[in-house]
N, C-alpha and C positions, 0 to 999 in steps of 0.2 A: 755437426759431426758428419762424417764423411767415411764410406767405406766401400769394400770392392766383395761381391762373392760369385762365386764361378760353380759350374757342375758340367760334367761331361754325360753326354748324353746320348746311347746308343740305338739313334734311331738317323737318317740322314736328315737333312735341314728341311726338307717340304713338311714333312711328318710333324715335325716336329713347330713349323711357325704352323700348318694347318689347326695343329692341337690350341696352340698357345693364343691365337689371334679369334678365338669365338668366349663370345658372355658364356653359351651354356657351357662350355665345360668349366670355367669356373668354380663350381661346387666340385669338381671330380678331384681338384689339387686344392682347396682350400675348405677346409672341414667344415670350420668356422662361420663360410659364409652363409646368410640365411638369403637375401635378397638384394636383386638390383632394378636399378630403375634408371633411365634414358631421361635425361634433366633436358639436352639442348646439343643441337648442330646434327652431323649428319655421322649414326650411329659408326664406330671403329674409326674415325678418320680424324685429324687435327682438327681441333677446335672444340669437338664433342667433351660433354659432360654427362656421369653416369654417377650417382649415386647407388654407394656400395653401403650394406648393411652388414655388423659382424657381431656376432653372440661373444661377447668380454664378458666371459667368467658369469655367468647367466646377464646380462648387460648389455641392451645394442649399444653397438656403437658405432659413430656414421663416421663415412668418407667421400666427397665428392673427388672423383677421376678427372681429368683434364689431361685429354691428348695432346703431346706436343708436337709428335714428330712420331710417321709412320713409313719406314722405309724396309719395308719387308723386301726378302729376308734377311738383311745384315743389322736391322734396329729397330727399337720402338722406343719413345720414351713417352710419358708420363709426369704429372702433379700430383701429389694425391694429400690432399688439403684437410684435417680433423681442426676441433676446437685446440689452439694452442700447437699448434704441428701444419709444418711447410715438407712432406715428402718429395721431392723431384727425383727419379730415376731412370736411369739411360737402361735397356737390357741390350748386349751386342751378340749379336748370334752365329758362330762361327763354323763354316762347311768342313766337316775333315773328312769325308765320304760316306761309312756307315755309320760315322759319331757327327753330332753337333757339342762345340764347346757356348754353353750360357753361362757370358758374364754380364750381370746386375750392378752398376755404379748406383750407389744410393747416397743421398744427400739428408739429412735432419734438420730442421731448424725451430726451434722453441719458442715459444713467447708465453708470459704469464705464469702459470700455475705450473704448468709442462717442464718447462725452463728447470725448475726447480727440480721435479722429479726426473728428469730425463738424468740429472747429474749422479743420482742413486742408478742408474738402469743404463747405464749407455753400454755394458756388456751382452743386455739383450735382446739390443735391435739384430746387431748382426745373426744370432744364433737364431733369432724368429727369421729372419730372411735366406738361411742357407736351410732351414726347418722346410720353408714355406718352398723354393727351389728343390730340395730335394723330393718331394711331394709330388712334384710336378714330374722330375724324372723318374719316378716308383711308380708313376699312371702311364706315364706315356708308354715303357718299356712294358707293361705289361698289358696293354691290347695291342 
């Protein structure tokens, strides 16, 4: 499964890769997360891995990160690897002077157990991903 989501974002582009490119704010756009932990390579940069912790419905649930590509500020992309789940995502981040346009190219791929339920749920990757982007523009814009 394959999909695109975007958000306009009214801050200029430094402000806003400054925000988007640190672990600790992290918690400030995603509610959910409890904990991360630095697995291997050299922390923000390609190749690094960061195991991400997330409360599912009282539930951890793990994700290991895998940088692929860091080209601040017009991209970053990302792996992000669960039991039964291949997440790859490009984010492209676009100057429009006091606005930044972020759009999120997300990829899914399932195996197993996943596979199965993903077929029931494929309406709410995208809406947890413009949930999870919109988030991020409601922190930014407001410090």
């Amino acid at each position: 499964m394959k999909y695109s989501c975007t958000v306009m974002i009214d801050r200029p582009i430094a402000e806003v890769i400054d925000k988007f490119d640190s672990t600790e704010n992290l918690h400030n756009w995603q509610p959910t997360l409890k904990a991360t932990e630095h697995l291997s390579g050299e922390p923000g940069q390609p190749g690094a891995k960061m195991k991400l912790t997330y409360d599912q419905r009282g539930r951890d649930m793990f994700m290991v990160e895998t940088i692929n590509d860091r080209s601040f500020p017009t991209s970053f992309s990302a792996t992000y690897e669960a039991p039964g789940v291949v997440n790859p995502c490009v984010n492209r981040f676009e100057d429009l002077g006091n606005q930044t346009r972020w759009t999120m190219d997300t990829e899914f791929r399932f195996s197993g157990f996943m596979a199965i339920i993903s077929l029931f749920m494929r309406g709410a990757f995208p809406r947890e991903t413009q949930k999870m982007m919109d988030q991020f523009k409601s922190w930014v814009e407001s410090t």
